[in-house]
C-alpha positions in Angstrom: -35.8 -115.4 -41.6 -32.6 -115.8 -40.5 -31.0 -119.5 -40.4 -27.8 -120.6 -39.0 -26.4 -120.6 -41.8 -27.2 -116.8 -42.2 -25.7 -115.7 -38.6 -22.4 -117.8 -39.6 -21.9 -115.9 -42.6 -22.5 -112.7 -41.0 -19.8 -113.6 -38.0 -17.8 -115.0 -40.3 -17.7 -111.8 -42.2 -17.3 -109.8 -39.2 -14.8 -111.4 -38.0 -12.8 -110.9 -41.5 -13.4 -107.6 -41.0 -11.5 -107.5 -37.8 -8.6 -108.8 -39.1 -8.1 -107.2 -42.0 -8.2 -104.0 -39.5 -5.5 -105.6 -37.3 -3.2 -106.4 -40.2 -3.9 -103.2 -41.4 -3.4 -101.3 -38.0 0.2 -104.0 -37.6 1.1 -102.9 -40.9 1.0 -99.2 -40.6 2.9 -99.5 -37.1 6.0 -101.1 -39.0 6.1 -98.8 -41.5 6.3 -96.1 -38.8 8.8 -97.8 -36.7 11.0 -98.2 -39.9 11.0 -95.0 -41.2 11.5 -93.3 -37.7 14.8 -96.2 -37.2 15.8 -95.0 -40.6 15.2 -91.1 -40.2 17.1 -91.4 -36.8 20.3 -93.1 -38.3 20.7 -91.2 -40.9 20.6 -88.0 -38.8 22.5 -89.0 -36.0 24.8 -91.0 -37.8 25.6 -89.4 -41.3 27.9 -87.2 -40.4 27.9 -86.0 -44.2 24.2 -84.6 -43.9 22.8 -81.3 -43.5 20.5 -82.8 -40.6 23.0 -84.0 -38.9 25.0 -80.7 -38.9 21.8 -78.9 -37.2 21.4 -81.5 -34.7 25.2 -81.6 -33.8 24.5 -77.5 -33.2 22.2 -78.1 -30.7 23.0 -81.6 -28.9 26.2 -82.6 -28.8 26.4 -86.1 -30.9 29.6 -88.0 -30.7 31.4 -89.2 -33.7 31.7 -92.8 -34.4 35.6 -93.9 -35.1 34.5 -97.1 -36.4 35.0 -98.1 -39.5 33.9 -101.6 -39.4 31.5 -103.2 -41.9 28.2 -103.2 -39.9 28.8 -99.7 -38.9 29.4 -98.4 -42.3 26.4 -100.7 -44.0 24.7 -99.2 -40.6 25.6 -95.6 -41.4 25.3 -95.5 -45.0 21.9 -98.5 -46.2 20.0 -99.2 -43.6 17.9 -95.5 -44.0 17.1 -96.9 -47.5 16.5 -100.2 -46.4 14.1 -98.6 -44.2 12.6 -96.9 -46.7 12.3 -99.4 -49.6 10.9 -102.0 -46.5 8.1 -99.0 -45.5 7.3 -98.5 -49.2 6.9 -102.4 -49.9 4.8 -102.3 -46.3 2.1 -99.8 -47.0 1.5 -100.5 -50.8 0.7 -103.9 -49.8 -2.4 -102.4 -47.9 -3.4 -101.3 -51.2 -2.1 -103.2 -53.9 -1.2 -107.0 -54.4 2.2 -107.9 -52.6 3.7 -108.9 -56.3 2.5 -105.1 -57.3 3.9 -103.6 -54.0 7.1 -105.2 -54.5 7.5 -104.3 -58.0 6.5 -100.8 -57.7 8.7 -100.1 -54.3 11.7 -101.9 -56.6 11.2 -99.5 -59.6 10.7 -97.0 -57.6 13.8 -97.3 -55.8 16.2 -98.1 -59.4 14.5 -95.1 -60.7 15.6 -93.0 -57.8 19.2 -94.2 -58.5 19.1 -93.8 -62.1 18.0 -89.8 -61.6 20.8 -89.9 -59.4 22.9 -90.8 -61.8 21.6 -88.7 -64.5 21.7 -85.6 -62.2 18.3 -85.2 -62.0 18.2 -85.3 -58.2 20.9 -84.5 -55.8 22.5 -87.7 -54.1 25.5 -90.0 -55.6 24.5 -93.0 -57.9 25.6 -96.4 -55.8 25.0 -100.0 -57.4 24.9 -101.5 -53.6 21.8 -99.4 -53.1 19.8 -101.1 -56.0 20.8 -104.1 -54.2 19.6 -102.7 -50.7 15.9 -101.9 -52.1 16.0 -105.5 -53.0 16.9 -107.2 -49.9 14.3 -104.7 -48.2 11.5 -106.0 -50.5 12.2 -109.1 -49.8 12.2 -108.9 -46.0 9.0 -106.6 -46.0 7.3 -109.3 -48.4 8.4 -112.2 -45.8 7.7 -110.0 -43.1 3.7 -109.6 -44.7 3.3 -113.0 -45.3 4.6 -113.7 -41.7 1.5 -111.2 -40.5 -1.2 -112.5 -42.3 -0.2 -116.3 -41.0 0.3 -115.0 -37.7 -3.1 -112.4 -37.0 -6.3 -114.6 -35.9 
């Protein structure tokens, strides 16, 4: 027979189950919304890149003269920002968020160190390292800040 105690349990349950589909469903819309800001800067606003050469054939995409600081860190971090953040993001719907952030690190200083090495094509940059870190950082605060904030 089922007791009071029984049909809390079960809502309670259910309920966690609801949640855990919300932060889950949250979670997977920032990563998308990251990657897609960090795809679209890097083609519309590298003009060094092989994407943004195509895309310059067919729409006509004006250059920036600016050479400020917060265009170039614009230009040139915030697509692996975006990245590293999107990585950190949607391990942490499978992994711990120390494991997430520790993995989405690695991964990112491996990356550099191949580039180094030659392994894969890109130039080695130590500010980069430093990038993946910051963005692990935000997408662990940013996690935390879900979980407080979804009923």
């Amino acid at each position: 027979m089922l007791t009071k105690e029984h049909i809390c349990v079960i809502i309670l349950r259910v309920e966690e189950k609801a949640m855990k589909k919300r932060h889950k469903f949250i979670c997977i819309l920032i990563c998308l919304f990251s990657l897609t800001c960090g795809f679209l800067s890097y083609v519309f606003f590298r003009p060094d890149t092989y994407f943004h050469v195509c895309v310059k054939e067919i729409v006509n995409i004006p250059e920036s003269n600016s050479d400020g600081l917060v265009t170039y860190i614009f230009k040139y971090y915030f697509s692996d920002f975006a990245w590293a953040f999107s990585l950190t993001v949607s391990l942490s719907l499978i992994h711990s968020l120390k494991d997430s952030a520790v993995i989405s690190f690695l991964f990112g200083v491996i990356w550099e160190i191949m580039q180094k090495m030659k392994i894969v094509k890109g130039t080695f940059d130590v500010v980069d390292i430093l990038v993946y870190f910051i963005a692990v950082i935000i997408s662990i605060q940013t996690i935390k800040s879900i979980k407080r904030r979804i009923p």
